[in-house]
Each structure stands twice: as C-alpha cells, then as structure tokens.
C-alpha positions as CSV (number, residue, x, y, z in Angstrom):
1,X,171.8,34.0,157.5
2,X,168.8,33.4,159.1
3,X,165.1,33.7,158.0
4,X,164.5,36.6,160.1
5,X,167.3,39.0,158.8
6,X,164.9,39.1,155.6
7,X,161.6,40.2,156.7
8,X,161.1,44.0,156.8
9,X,160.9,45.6,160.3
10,X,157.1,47.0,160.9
11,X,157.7,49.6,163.6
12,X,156.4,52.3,164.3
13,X,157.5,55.5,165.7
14,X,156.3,54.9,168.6
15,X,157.9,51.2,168.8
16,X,154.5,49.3,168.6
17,X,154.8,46.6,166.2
18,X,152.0,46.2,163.3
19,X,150.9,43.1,161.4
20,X,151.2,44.7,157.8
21,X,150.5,48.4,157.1
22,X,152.3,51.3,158.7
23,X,150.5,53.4,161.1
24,X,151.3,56.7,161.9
25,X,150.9,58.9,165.5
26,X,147.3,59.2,164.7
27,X,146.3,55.2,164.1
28,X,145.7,55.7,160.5
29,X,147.3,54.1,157.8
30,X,149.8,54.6,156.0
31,X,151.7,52.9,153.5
32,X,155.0,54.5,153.0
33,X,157.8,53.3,150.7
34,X,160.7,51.4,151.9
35,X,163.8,52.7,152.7
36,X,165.9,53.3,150.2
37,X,163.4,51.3,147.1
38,X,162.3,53.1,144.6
39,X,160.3,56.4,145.2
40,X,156.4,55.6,143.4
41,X,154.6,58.8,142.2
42,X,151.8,58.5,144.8
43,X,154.0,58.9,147.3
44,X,155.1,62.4,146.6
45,X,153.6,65.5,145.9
46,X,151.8,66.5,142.5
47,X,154.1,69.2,140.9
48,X,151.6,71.3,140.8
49,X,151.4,71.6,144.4
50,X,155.0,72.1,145.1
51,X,155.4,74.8,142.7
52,X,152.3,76.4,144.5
53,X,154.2,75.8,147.7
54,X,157.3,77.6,147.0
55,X,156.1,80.4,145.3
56,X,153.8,80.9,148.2
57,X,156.7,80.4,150.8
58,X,158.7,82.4,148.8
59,X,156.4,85.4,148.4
60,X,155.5,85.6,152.2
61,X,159.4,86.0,152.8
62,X,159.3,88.9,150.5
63,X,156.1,90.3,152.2
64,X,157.7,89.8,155.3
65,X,161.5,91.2,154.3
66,X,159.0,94.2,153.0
67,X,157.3,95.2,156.0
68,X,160.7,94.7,158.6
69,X,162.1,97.6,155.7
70,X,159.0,99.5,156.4
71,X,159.5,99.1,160.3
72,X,163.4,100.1,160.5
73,X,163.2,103.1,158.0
74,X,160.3,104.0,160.4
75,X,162.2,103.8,163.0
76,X,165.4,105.1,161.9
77,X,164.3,108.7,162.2
C-alpha cells in the first residue's frame, strides 16, 4: 500500500484539482463532509427550516391539486 492510496482525492466536479478546500461551480468555498464520515450539524439544515420546507412544498401541492379540481369540474359541463 502506497502512500498515495491514503490521501483524500480533492476534485472537483468539474475535475480541477484544489490544494485544500472544496470549491464548488461558482469558485467559492466549500467545505463538505467526507464521504461516508460522520454527518456534523453545520452541514445540514436547521430543523426548523426543513419543517418550514415541507409544509410549504406540501401545501403548494394541495393548492395546486385544488385548482386542477376547480379546472376539470369546470370543464366537465
């Protein structure tokens, strides 16, 4: 086993190699957790947030389920 199978591959996307942080499409960065290690809490979501997420995502699907009702007993006449 060589030294190289050890060290962490710093790809991006793109392909282009960086020297320590992650960049994303943009050129900022970004410092994302490794594969498969342990997910840290700033790296996801507050809870808050997510909850507010789904319910909004939910509620525009029953808006939406709503009006496409309206629009074929409209036009079922």
């Amino acid at each position: 086993m060589t030294d190289s199978d050890n060290t962490l591959d710093h790809t991006t996307a793109g392909g282009a190699t960086t020297g320590g942080a992650t960049t994303g499409g943009d050129g900022s960065a970004h410092g994302a957790a490794p594969r498969g290690g342990p997910v840290r809490e700033e790296d996801r979501a507050p809870m808050g947030l997510t909850i507010r997420v789904f319910i909004y995502l939910v509620g525009v699907h029953f808006i939406a389920a709503f009006l496409f009702l309206l629009f074929y007993l409209a036009g079922a006449k």
